[in-house]
C-alpha positions in Angstrom: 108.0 136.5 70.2 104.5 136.3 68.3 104.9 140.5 67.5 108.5 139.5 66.2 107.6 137.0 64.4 104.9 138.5 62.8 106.7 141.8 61.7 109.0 139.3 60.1 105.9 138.0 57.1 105.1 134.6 59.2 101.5 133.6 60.2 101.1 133.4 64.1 98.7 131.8 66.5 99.2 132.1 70.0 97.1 129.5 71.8 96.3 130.2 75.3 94.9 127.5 77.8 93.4 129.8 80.0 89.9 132.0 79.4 91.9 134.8 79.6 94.9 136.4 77.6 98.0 137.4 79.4 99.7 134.6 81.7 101.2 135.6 84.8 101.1 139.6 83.7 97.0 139.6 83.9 96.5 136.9 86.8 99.7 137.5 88.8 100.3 141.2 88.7 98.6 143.4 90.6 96.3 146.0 89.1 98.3 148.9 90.5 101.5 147.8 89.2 100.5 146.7 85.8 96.8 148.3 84.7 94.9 145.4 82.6 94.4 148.1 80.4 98.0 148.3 78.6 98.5 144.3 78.5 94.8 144.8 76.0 96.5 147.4 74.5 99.3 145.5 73.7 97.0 142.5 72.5 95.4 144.8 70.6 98.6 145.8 68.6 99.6 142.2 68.0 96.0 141.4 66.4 96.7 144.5 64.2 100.0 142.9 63.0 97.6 139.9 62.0 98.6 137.3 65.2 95.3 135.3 66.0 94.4 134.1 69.3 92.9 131.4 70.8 91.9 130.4 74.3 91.1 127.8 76.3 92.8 125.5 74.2 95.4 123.1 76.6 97.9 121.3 73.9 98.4 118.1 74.6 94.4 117.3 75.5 92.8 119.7 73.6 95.4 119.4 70.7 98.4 118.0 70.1 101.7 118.9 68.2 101.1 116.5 65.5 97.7 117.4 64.5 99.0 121.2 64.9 101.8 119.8 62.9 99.5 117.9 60.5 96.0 118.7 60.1 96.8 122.3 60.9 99.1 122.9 58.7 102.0 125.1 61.2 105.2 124.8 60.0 106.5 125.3 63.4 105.4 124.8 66.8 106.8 127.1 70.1 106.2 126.2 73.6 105.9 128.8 76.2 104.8 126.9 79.3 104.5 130.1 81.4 105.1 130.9 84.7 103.0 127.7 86.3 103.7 124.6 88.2 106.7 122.5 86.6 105.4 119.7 84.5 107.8 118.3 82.5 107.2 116.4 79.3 109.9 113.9 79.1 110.7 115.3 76.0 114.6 114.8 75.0 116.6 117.9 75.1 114.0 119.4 78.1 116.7 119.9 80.5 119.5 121.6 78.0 119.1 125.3 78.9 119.5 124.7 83.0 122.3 122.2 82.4 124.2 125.3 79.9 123.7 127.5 82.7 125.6 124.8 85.3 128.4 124.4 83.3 
């Protein structure tokens, strides 16, 4: 999303919790079938198109939407939870996509 956003004029942050870029591909996937190499690669070309990065950031505690919203200036805020433990946020609306796909 960040590359295709980016290729389309916006500004992009991706803001990582972790020390370390690349969710589930660097921490979950095995070396041999996924070499680090071509997820850095791939980070690489996104910092070229002009997305910044930042780790070890956790929204919420570190920073929240509002001040993102606010202080920061972002027009617009996505949330890509990864491929972690559940927590849910309470937020209304949460629940939509797995309730389309009951139906």
């Amino acid at each position: 999303m960040a590359g295709d956003l980016a290729q389309r004029g916006h500004k992009v942050r991706v803001i990582e919790a972790l020390h370390e870029l690349g969710g589930v591909l660097v921490y979950g996937i095995p070396e041999f079938r996924l070499p680090k190499q071509i997820i850095r690669e791939q980070l690489d070309y996104l910092r070229d198109m002009g997305v910044e990065f930042e780790t070890d950031v956790v929204l919420g505690r570190t920073v929240t939407i509002d001040e993102l919203m606010g202080e920061e200036g972002f027009d617009a805020v996505s949330i890509g939870t990864g491929a972690g433990s559940p927590q849910f946020t309470g937020i209304p609306g949460e629940h939509w996509n797995r309730r389309v796909l009951r139906e």
